[in-house]
VEXMIGU-213841 format. One record per residue (C-alpha): x, y, z; residue in one letter. Coordinates in steps of 0.2 Angstrom, whole numbers, padded with zeros to 4 digits, always signed. Example, Ala and Ser with C-alpha at 12.3 -4.5 7.8 and 13.67 -1.06 7.14 Angstrom:
# residues 2
+0062-0022+0039a;+0068-0005+0036s;
This chain:
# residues 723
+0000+0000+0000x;+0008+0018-0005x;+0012+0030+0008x;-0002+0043+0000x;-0014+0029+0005x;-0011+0025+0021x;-0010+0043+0026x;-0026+0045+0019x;-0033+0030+0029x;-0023+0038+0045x;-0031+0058+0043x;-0050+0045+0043x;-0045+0040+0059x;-0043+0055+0066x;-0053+0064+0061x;-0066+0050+0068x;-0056+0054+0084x;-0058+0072+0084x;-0077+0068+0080x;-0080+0057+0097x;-0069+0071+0109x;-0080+0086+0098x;-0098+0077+0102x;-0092+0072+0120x;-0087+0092+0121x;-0105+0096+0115x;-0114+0085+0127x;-0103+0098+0140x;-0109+0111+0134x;-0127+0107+0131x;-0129+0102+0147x;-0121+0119+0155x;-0132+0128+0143x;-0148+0117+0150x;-0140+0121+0169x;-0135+0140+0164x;-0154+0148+0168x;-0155+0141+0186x;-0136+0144+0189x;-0137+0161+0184x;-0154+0163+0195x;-0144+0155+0211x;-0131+0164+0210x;-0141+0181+0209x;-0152+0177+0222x;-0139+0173+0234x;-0132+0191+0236x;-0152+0194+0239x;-0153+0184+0253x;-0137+0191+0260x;-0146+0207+0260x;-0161+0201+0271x;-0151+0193+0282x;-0140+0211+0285x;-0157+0219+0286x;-0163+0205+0299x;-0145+0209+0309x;-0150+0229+0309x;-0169+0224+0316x;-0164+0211+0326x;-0146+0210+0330x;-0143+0192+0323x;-0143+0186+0306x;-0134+0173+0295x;-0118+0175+0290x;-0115+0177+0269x;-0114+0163+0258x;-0100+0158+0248x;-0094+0169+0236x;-0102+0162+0217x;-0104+0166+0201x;-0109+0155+0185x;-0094+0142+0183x;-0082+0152+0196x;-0079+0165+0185x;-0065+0177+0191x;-0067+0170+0207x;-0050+0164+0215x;-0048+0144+0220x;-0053+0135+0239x;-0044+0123+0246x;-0059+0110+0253x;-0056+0117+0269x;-0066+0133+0264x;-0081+0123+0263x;-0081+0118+0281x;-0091+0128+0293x;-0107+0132+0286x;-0118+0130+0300x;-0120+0149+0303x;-0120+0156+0284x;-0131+0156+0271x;-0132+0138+0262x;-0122+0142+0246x;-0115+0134+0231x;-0106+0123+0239x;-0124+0113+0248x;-0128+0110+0229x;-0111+0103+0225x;-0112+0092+0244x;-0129+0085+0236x;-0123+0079+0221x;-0105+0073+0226x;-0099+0056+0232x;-0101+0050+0250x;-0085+0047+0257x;-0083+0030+0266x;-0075+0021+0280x;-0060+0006+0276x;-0076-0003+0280x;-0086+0002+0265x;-0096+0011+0278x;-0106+0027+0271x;-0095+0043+0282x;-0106+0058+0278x;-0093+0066+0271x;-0094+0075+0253x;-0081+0069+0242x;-0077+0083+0230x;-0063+0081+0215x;-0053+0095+0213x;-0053+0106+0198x;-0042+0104+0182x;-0040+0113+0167x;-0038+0102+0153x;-0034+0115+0138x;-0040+0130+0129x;-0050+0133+0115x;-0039+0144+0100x;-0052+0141+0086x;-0067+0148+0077x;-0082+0139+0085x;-0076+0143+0104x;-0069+0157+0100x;-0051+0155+0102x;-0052+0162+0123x;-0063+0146+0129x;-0054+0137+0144x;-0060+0120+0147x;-0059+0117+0167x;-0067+0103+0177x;-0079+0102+0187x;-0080+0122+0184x;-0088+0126+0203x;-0099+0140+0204x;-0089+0145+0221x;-0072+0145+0211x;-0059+0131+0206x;-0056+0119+0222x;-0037+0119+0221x;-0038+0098+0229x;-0049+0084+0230x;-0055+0081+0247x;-0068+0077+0260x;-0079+0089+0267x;-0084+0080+0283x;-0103+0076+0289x;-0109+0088+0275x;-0120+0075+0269x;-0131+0074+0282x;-0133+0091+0287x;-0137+0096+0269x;-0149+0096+0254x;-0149+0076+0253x;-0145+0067+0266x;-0141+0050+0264x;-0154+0041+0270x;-0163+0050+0257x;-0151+0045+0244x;-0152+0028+0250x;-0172+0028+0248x;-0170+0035+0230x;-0156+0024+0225x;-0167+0009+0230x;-0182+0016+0218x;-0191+0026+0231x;-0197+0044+0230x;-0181+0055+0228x;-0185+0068+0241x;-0171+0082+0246x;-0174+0096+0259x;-0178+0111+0252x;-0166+0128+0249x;-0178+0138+0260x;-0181+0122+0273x;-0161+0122+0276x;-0159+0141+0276x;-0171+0142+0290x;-0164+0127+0300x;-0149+0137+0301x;-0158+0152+0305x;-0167+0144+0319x;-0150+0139+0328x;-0144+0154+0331x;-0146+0164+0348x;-0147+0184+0353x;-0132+0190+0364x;-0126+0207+0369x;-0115+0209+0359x;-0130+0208+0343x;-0142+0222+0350x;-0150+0234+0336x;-0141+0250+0334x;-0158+0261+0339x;-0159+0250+0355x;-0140+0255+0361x;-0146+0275+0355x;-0163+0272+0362x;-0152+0267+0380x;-0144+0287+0378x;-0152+0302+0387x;-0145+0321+0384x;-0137+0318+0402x;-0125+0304+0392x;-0106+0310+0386x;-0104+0315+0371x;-0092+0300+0366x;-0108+0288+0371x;-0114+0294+0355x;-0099+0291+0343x;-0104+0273+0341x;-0120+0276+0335x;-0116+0291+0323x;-0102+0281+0315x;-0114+0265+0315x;-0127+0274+0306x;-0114+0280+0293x;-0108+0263+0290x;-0128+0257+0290x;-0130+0270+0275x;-0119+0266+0267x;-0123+0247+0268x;-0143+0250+0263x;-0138+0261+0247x;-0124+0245+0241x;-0138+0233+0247x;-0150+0244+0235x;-0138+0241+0221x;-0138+0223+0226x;-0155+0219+0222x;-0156+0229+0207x;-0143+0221+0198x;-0152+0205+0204x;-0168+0211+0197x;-0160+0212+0179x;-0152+0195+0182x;-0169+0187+0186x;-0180+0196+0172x;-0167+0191+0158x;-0170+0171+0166x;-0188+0172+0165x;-0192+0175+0183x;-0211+0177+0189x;-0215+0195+0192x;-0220+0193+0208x;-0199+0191+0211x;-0194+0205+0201x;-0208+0217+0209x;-0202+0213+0226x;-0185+0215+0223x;-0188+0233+0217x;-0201+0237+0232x;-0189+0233+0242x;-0176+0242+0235x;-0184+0258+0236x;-0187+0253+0257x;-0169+0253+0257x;-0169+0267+0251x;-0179+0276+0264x;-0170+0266+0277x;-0153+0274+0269x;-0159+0291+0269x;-0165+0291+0290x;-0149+0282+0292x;-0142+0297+0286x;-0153+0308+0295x;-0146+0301+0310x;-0126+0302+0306x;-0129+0318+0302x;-0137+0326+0316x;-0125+0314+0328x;-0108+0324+0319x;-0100+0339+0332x;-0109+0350+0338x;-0123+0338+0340x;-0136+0349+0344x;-0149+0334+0344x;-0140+0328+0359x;-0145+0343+0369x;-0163+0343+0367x;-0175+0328+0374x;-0189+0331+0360x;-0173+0332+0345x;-0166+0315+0354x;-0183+0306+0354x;-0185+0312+0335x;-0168+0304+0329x;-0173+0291+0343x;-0189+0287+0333x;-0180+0288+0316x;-0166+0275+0319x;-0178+0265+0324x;-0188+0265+0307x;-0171+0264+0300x;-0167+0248+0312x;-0186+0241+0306x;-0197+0249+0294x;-0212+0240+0298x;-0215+0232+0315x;-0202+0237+0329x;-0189+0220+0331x;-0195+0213+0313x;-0191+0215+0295x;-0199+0228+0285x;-0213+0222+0274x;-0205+0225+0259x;-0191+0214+0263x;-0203+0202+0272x;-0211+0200+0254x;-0195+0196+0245x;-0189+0185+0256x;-0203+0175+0254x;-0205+0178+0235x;-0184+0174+0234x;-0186+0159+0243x;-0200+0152+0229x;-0187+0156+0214x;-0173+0147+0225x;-0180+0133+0229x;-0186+0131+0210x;-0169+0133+0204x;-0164+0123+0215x;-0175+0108+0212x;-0170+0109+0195x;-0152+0108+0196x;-0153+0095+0209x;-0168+0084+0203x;-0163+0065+0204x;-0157+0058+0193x;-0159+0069+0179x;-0159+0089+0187x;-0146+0102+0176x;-0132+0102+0187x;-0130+0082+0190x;-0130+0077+0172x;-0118+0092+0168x;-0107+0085+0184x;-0107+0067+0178x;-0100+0075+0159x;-0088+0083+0168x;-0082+0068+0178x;-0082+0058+0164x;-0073+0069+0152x;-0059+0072+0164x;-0054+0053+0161x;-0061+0052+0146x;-0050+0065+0142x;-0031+0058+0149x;-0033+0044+0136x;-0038+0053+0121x;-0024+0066+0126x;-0011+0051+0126x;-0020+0044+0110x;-0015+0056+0098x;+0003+0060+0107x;+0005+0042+0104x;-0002+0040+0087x;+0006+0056+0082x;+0024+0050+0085x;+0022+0033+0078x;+0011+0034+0065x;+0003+0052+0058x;+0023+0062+0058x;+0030+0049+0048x;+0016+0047+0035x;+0018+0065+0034x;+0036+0067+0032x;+0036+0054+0021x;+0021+0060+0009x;+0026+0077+0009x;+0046+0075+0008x;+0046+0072-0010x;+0037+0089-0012x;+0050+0097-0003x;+0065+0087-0014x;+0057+0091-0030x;+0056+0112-0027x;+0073+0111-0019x;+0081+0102-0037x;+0070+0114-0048x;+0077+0131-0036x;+0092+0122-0039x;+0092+0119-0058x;+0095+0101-0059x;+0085+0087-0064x;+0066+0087-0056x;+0070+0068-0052x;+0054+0063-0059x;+0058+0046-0065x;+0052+0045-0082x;+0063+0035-0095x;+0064+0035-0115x;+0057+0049-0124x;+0037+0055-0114x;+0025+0068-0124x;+0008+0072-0120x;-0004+0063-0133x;-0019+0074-0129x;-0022+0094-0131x;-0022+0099-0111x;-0028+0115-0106x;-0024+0125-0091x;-0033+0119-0075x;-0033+0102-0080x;-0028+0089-0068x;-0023+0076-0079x;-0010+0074-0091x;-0012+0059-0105x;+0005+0054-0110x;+0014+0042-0120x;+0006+0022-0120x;+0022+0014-0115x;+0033+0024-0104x;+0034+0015-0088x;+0026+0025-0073x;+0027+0012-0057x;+0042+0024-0049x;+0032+0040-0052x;+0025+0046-0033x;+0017+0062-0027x;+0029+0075-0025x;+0037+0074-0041x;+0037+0088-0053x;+0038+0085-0073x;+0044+0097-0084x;+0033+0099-0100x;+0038+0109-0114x;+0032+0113-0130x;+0026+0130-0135x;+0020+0131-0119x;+0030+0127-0107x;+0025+0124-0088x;+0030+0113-0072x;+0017+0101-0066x;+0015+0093-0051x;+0012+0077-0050x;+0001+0066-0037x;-0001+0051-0044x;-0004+0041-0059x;-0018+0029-0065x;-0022+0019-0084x;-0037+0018-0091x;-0045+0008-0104x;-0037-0008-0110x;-0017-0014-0114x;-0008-0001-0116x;-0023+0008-0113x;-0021+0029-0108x;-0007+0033-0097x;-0011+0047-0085x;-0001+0058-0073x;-0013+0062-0059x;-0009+0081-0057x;-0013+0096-0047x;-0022+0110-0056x;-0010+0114-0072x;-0005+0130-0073x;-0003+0136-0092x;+0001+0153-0098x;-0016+0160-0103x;-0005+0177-0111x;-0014+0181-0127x;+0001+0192-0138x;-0003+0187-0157x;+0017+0186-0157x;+0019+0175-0143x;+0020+0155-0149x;+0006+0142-0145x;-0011+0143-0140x;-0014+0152-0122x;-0018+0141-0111x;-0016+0123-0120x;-0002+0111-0117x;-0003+0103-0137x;-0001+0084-0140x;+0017+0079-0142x;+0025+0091-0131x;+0038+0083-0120x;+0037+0077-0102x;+0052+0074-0093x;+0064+0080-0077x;+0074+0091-0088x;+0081+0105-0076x;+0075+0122-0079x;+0084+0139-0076x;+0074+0150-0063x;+0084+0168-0057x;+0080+0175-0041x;+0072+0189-0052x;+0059+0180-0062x;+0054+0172-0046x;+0053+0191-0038x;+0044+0196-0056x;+0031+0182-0058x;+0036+0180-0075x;+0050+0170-0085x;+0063+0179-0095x;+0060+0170-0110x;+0044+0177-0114x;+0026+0178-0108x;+0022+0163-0115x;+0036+0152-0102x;+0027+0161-0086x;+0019+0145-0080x;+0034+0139-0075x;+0037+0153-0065x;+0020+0153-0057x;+0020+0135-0052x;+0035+0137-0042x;+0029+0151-0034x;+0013+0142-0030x;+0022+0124-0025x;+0032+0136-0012x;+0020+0144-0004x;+0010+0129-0002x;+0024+0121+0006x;+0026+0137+0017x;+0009+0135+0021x;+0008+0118+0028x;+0024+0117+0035x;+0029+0136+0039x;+0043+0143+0032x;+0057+0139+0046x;+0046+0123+0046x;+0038+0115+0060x;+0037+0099+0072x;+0035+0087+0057x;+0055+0091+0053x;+0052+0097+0034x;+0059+0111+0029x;+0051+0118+0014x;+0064+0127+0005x;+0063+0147+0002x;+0058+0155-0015x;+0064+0171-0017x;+0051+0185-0014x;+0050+0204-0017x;+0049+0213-0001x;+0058+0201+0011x;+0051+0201+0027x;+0038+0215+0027x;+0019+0217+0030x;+0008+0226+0021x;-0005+0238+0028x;-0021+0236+0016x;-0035+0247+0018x;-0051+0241+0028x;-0062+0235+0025x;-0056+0218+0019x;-0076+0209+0015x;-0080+0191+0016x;-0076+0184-0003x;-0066+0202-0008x;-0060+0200-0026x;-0047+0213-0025x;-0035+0221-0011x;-0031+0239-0010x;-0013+0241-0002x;-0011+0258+0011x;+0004+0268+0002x;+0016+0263-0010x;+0031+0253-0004x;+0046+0259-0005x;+0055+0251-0021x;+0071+0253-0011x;+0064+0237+0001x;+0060+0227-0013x;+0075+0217-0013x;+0078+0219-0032x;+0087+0231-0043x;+0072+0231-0054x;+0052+0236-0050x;+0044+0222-0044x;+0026+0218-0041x;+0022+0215-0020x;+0015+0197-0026x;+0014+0185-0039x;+0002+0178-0049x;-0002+0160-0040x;+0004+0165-0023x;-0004+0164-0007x;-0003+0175+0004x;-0008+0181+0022x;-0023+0191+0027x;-0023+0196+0045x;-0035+0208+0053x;-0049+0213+0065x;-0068+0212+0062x;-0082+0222+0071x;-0083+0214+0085x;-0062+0213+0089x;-0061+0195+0085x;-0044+0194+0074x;-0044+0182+0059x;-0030+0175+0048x;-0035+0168+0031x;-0028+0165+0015x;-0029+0178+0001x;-0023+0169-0020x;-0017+0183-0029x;-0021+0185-0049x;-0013+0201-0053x;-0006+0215-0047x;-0006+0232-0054x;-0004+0251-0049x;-0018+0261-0055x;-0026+0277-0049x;-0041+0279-0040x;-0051+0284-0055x;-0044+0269-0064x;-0048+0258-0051x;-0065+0262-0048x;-0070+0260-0066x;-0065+0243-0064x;-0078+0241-0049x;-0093+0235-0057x;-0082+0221-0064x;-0077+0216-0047x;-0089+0219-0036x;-0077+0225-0024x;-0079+0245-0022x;-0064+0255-0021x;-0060+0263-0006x;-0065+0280-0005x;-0048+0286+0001x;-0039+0282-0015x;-0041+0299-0025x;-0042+0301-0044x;-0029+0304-0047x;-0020+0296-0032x;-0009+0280-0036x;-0013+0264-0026x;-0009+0244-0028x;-0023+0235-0034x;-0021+0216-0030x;-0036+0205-0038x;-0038+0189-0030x;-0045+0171-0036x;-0050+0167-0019x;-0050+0173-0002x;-0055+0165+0016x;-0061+0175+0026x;-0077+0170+0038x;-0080+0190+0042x;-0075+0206+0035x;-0061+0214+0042x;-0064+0231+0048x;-0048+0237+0055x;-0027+0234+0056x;-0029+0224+0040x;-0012+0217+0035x;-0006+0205+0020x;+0009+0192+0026x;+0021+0180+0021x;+0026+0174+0037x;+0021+0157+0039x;+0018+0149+0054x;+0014+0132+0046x;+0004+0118+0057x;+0007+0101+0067x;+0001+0085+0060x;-0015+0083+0073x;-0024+0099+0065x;-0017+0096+0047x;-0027+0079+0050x;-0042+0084+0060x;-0044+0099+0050x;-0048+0110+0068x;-0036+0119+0077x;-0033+0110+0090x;-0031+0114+0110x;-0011+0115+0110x;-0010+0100+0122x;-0017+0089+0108x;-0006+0101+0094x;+0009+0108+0101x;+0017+0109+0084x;+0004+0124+0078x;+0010+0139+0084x;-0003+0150+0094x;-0001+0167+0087x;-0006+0183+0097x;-0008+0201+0093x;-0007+0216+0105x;-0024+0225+0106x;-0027+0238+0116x;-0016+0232+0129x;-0023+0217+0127x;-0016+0201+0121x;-0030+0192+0110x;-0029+0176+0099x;-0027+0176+0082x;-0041+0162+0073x;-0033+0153+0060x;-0048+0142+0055x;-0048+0150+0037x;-0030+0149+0035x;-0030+0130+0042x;-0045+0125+0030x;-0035+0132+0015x;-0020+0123+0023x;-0031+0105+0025x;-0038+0106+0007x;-0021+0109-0002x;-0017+0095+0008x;-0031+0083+0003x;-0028+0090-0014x;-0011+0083-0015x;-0019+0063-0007x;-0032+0064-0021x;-0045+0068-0007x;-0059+0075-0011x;-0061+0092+0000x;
């Protein structure tokens, strides 16, 4: 079996690899998507609560402590140790009750259920750097809403004292009704275990314990208390608010979002008679001096202290604390709902993709080394040999014997050359380039070779598209565009200056520019795959001279989707060109880099194939507009002279709005993405660089989707695959 066969067999399986880690990626994110509504209302109402429990402290001098902090998936939260979530018998029940009822129940060496919470520490497995996540995804498991837990551990006889106990868990396990305590039902246990001291009395009892006899400093406390207090009411405002929005956008009932704004607007009474209070109590303290004016503020911090009934939360809050409690619980219920609620089934995908995950990792680090890199080194070297021996003038190392013609007319494009019946093709392998002359002359590469018909039957030299010079000059020889019957095919050497490579065109004429063009094109295919240093497969494609060595081109946004022609920003300097005659930026046939931003700050990095270039002026360049569709730039005046670059393809999957450049520096890609056709997380691809701009300050990602599609179909081209 040839080596273009086997790698073809090889890039089946892996892309059948990539296809089994993708749909088990998609069960992950389908089930945080089904979990993200009750997460999202969790995780707003839990600040809620923490504000009924600080108006409950002001009323009645005790009150829960706040829960953990959260936010959907621990975003920007900083990691626990499992230590953290010990102790939570006088706060708030918080993320971490959830994650207690869906976790593991530790055991004794007996096999004896503990009551302690088994909880696997969080990993991140890789980042996302491609088009469909977005290229700043960061895959981390289980993603806690309380934050990464920096360790596995045991959370000890949090079981018990939680939202499923495990008797409970027992009784569902064994088929019986799956009953857990409620949100609300463990809330309120906690609440019910905590006791009044002296140390927790309202601030209006210790003011209401003053007289105008008192000192002075008797009254700092309370001035600086009811400072802090109004402060804390106007951040508590803010707090239910933003909890409002949250709610609304998940659908919440509107007996929620009412409450939460009637009660904001009671906090903000409570702020302002707060701040009736510091105020009067600040030097001189005039209040203090007068038994009616102390038994006003008296009267007012206690409203402050409780709105509605003296000792008790104001009805507002009253209300939301009930209604709260009814969208808790619901969220709740659904995230925990044996054995099918949101955050289980999104737990279980997690667990199982973390070990799913260290053996698909080592899958195609294995089958990389010992099977994919060789096939691709192997495949692709003779490529590599056949442009090195053409740049260096010798034989092409085709192996074709005896005198070979074309017997058929070919015209340009065609991806089949018919030669002569008896020559003897067996040695011929993709890779090797054929030298056909005639009037016409040209390179073609070849990827193969087949017979059709009978004895000798018709010889064909599988080929990639053939590039023929299409120039129409009555005085030039030949037909444009047709290779004619009984021009010769052999591994003659040609004769290629640094200049006619710089140009785009051969020396000898118009009519000879195919050879030209298809070493331009063969090079910066090769640069494309393999990058122009190279990369991890160990090929090193070598370098075709190029006009403008090592400079980027500023083009003028923006750059649309399917563009057929490129406007450059200013002339280049001629100086830079690298040649001591004008040259063009590009050539006909080569591929080039189009890097850039679109509207919504997402960099892109696709592949433009240049046709021509030309310098025209504005009022030449729009007159060619309805031809192209590709309006020119207002910017370019009549009579101002731009470069005009047309294209025969581009891939882009957006337009490009701003900092749109045009490249030849080549980063190439590893054998896993040239096979999968994805860009791969860089600890399944380390060989595909991770290119990165500066934007704003800020370091972003560049996509190379559209680059590595172009990259994968010029690759499937060459194995006869079809794309």
């Amino acid at each position: 079996m040839s080596a273009v066969k086997r790698l073809s067999m090889e890039l089946d399986g892996w892309q059948a690899a990539w296809k089994q880690l993708d749909a088990f990626l998609d069960r992950v994110e389908g089930a945080a998507e089904q979990d993200a509504p009750h997460v999202q209302t969790v995780c707003a109402l839990l600040p809620v609560f923490s504000v009924i429990e600080r108006a409950r402290r002001r009323a009645v001098g005790i009150a829960l402590s706040p829960a953990l902090p959260s936010a959907p998936g621990g975003k920007g939260l900083a990691g626990l140790a499992p230590a953290a979530l010990v102790g939570g018998e006088q706060r708030l029940p918080g993320v971490e009750e959830l994650e207690f009822a869906v976790g593991t129940i530790g055991a004794d060496g007996d096999g004896k259920l503990t009551g302690a919470a088994m909880l696997a520490g969080s990993v991140t497995l890789f980042a996302f750097r491609d088009e469909k996540h977005g290229g700043e995804v960061v895959v981390r498991v289980p993603a806690y809403d309380f934050g990464p837990l920096l360790a596995s551990g045991a959370v000890a006889d949090a079981i018990d004292a939680g939202l499923f106990s495990t008797d409970q868990r027992r009784a569902a396990a064994e088929g019986g009704e799956a009953e857990m305590k409620t949100w609300t039902g463990l809330r309120n246990t906690r609440r019910g275990q905590l006791t009044t001291t002296a140390e927790t009395v309202p601030l209006s009892s210790v003011l209401g314990a003053l007289s105008i006899s008192s000192p002075s400093s008797d009254f700092d406390p309370v001035a600086s208390g009811a400072a802090t207090r109004q402060s804390e009411c106007l951040a508590d405002r803010s707090v239910l608010l933003q909890a409002k929005t949250t709610v609304e956008e998940q659908g919440a009932d509107v007996a929620l979002t009412d409450a939460l704004q009637r009660a904001a607007d009671s906090l903000q009474g409570q702020a302002t008679d707060y701040g009736t209070v510091a105020t009067a109590l600040q030097p001189p303290r005039t209040a203090t001096h007068s038994t009616t004016q102390l038994a006003d503020l008296q009267a007012t911090l206690r409203r402050a202290d409780s709105p509605g009934m003296p000792g008790q939360l104001s009805t507002e809050l009253t209300l939301l604390d009930v209604e709260a409690g009814k969208g808790m619980d619901e969220a709740v219920a659904a995230r925990l709902a044996y054995p099918d609620g949101s955050l289980r089934m999104l737990r279980t995908l997690e667990w199982a993709l973390r070990f799913h995950w260290v053996f698909r990792q080592r899958w195609f680090d294995v089958r990389n080394r010992t099977a994919l890199a060789p096939l691709l080194r192997q495949v692709l070297k003779p490529f590599c040999d056949s442009l090195t021996r053409v740049l260096a003038g010798t034989s092409t190392g085709i192996p074709l014997v005896g005198a070979v013609t074309v017997v058929k007319d070919t015209p340009t494009q065609a991806t089949a050359l018919s030669v002569t019946p008896t020559v003897d093709l067996t040695k011929v392998q993709a890779g090797h380039v054929a030298h056909v002359g005639g009037e016409r002359p040209t390179l073609a590469l070849v990827l193969g070779w087949e017979v059709k018909g009978g004895t000798p039957g018709d010889k064909r030299l599988r080929i990639s598209p053939l590039n023929v010079s299409i120039a129409t000059d009555a005085k030039l020889p030949g037909v444009a565009g047709l290779v004619r019957s009984g021009a010769t095919v052999s591994g003659s050497a040609v004769s290629l200056s640094a200049q006619e490579l710089m140009e785009g065109c051969s020396a000898a004429g118009p009519q000879a520019d195919g050879v030209v063009q298809e070493t331009v094109a063969l090079g910066t295919r090769l640069a494309l795959l393999l990058g122009q240093g190279g990369n991890a497969l160990g090929l090193v494609p070598p370098a075709v001279a190029a006009p403008y060595p090592g400079q980027t081109f500023k083009l003028l946004p923006p750059v649309e989707v399917g563009a057929a022609r490129l406007f450059l920003e200013g002339m280049p300097l001629a100086s830079t060109s690298g040649s001591a005659q004008p040259v063009p930026v590009a050539r006909p046939g080569e591929l080039l880099l189009v890097r850039g931003a679109d509207d919504e700050g997402t960099w892109w990095q696709g592949v433009a194939q240049v046709d021509t270039v030309s310098v025209l002026t504005g009022a030449a360049a729009r007159e060619e507009d309805p031809a192209t569709v590709t309006p020119t730039p207002v910017c370019c005046g009549d009579d101002e002279e731009v470069v005009v670059i047309t294209l025969r393809d581009l891939q882009l999957p957006k337009a490009l709005v701003r900092d749109v450049t045009l490249r030849r520096d080549f980063k190439g890609f590893g054998g896993p993405s040239l096979a999968t056709g994805v860009m791969l997380p860089i600890e399944l691809d380390p060989g595909t660089v991770n290119v990165t701009v500066q934007d704003g300050g800020v370091t972003k990602t560049v996509l190379r989707d559209p680059e590595l599609r172009v990259a994968t179909a010029v690759l499937k081209g060459w194995l006869g695959v079809p794309t």
